[in-house]
VOGU-3710 file (C-alpha; in Angstrom, 3 decimals, decimal comma):
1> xxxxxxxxxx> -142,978/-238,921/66,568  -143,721/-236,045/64,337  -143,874/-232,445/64,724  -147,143/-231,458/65,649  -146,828/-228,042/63,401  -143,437/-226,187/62,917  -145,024/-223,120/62,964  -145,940/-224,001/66,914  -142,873/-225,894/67,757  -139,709/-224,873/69,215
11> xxxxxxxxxx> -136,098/-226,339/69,677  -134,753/-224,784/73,325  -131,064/-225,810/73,551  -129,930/-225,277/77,117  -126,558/-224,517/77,817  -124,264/-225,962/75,409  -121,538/-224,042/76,648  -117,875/-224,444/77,483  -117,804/-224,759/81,379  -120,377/-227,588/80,902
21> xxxxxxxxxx> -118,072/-229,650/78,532  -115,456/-231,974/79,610  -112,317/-229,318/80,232  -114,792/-226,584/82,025  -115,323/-225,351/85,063  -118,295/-227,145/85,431  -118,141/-229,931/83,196  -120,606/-232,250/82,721  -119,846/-236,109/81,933  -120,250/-236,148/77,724
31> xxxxxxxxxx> -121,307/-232,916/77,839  -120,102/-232,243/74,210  -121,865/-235,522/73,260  -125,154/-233,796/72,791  -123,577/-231,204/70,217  -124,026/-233,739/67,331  -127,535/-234,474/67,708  -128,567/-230,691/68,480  -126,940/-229,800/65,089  -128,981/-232,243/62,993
41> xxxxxxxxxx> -132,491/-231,562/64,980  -132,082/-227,746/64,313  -132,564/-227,585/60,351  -136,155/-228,971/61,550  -137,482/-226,342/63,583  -139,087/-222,926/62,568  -137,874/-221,418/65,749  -134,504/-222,341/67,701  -133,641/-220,832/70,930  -130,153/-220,869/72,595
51> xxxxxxxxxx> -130,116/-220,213/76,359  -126,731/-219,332/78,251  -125,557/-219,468/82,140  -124,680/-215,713/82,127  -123,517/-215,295/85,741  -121,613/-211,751/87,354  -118,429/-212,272/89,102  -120,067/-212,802/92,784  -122,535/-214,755/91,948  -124,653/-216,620/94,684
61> xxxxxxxxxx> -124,180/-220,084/93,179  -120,388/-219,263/93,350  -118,548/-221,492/96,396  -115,914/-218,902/96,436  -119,008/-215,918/97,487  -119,226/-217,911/100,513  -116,187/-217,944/102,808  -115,352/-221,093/104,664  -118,229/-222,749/102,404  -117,160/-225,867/99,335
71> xxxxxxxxxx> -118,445/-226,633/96,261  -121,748/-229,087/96,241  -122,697/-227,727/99,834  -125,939/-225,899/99,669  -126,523/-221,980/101,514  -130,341/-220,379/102,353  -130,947/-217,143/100,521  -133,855/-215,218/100,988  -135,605/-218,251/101,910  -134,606/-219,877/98,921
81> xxxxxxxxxx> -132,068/-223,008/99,478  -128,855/-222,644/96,814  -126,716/-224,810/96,000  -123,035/-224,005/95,412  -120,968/-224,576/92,594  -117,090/-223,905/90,965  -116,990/-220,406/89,897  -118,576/-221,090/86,027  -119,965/-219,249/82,879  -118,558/-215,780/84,255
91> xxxxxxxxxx> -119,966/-213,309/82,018  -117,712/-212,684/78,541  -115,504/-215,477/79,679  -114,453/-218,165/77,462  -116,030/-221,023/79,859  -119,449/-218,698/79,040  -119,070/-218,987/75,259  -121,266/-221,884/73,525  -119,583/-225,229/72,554  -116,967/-224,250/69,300
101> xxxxxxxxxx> -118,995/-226,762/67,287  -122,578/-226,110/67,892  -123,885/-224,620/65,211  -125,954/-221,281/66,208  -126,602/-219,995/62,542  -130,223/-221,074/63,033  -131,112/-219,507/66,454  -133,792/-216,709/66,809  -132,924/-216,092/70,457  -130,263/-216,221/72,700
111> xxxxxxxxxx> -131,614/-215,882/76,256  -128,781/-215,235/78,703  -129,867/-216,159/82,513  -128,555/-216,488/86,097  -127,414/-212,693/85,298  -128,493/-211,426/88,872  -125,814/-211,243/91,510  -128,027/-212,648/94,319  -130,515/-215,209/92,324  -129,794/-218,142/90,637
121> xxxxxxxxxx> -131,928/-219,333/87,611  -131,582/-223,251/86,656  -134,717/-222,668/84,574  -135,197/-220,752/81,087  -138,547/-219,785/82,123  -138,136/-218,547/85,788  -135,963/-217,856/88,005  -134,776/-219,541/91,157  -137,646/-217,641/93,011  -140,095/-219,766/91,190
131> xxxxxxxxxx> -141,951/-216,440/90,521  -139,754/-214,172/88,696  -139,819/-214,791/84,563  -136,978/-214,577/82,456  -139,324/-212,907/79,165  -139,231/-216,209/77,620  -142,520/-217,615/78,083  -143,930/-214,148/76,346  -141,268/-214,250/73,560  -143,045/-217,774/72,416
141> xxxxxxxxxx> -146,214/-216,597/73,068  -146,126/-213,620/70,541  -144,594/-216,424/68,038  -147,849/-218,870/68,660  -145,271/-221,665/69,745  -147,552/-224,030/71,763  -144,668/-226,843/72,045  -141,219/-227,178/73,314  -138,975/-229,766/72,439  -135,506/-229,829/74,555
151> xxxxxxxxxx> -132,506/-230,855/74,422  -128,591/-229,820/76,725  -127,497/-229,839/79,342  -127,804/-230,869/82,423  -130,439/-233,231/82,305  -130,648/-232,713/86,347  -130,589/-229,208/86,686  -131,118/-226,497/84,271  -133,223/-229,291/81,592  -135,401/-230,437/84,027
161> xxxxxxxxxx> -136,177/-227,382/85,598  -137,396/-225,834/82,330  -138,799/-228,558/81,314  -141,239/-228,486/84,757  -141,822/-225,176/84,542  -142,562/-225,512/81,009  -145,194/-227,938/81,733  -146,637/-225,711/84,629  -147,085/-223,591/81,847  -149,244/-225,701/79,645
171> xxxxxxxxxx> -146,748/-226,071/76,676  -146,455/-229,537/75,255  -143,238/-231,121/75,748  -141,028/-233,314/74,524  -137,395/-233,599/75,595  -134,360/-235,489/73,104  -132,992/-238,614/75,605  -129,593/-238,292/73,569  -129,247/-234,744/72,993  -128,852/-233,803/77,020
181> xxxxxxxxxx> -126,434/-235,309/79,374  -126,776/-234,860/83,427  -124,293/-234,003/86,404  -125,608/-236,944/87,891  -125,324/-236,312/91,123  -126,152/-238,193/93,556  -125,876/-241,057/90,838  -128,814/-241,658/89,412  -130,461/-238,360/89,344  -130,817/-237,543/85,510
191> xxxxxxxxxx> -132,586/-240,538/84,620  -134,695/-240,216/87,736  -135,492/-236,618/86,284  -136,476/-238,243/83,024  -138,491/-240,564/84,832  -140,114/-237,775/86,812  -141,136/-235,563/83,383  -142,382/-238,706/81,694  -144,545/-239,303/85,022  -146,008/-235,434/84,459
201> xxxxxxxxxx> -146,779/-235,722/80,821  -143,548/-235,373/78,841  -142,578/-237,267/76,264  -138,851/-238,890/75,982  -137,745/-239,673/72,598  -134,330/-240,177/70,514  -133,901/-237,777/68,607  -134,043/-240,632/65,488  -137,460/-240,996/66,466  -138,724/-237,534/65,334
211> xxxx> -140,493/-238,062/62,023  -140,504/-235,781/58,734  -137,336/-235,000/58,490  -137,018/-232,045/55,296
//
């Protein structure tokens, strides 16, 4: 598959961060796995964005900001239902920081999200509320990018909910099968996600199958 036009195309690499790797909070099975193919797709894209879990001590996806509540139980908020997690990607903590080795030389943007205390934001477009954008959808605009092409982590979570709303959105999409790795639970669920963005228009490829390499 090749690039439709690098000038329109962008790399959004979701959450490569420590609490997501195998040691973290919040680790995700191979999480780190994806850090090697994420480094060789970058050098092939005009415009690279980063995106980090950015959450305040507090947070609503926190188990421990609901007494008597555990982890992997879920809590209604406004409405909304949220599901609760370990406490993870703390603001200026280590378990926030981006994997040691991915390389972020090439990125143009760093969007940090999940930053408000009482909303949660899986996706890089919108947050939890389905209604409230995080800038980045403008940001791409101004640039003329007309496709995204993803790849991180999870594939279950905050992947496939950018990669839905990106669609909503009317961007092409493409998302890298070995460049994001899911939480997988219940089993099954990140390549029923894969399934489920393939069914709506996405395209899964390896990321050996992208074309016109420079």
């Amino acid at each position: 598959m090749k690039l439709p036009d690098r000038a329109s195309a962008a790399l959004v690499i979701v959450d490569v961060q420590n609490d997501f790797c195998p040691g973290g909070a919040l680790a995700v099975g191979e999480g780190d796995r994806v850090v090697a193919p994420v480094n060789a797709l970058s050098p092939r894209f005009e415009t690279v964005v980063l995106t980090q879990d950015w959450h305040p001590l507090g947070h609503v996806s926190f188990a421990s900001s609901w007494p008597g509540r555990k982890v992997f139980e879920s809590v209604e908020v406004d409405g909304l239902s949220q599901g609760l997690w370990p406490e993870h990607c703390v603001a200026g903590t280590r378990g926030a920081e981006f994997h040691p080795d991915l390389d972020t030389s090439r990125a143009d943007l760093v969007l940090r999200k999940g930053r408000r205390r009482g909303l949660d934001s899986y996706s890089c477009l919108f947050e939890n509320d389905r209604k409230t954008p995080t800038g980045l959808e403008g940001w791409l605009r101004t640039k003329g990018v007309k496709s995204l092409w993803l790849a991180g982590l999870a594939t279950d979570y905050c992947v496939f909910f950018s990669a839905l709303d990106a669609l909503a959105l009317g961007f092409s999409l493409v998302v890298f099968r070995d460049a994001v790795r899911g939480v997988d639970l219940p089993a099954g669920s990140a390549q029923a996600a894969l399934r489920r963005l393939a069914e709506l228009g996405a395209h899964i490829i390896d990321s050996k199958d992208l074309e016109g390499a420079e």
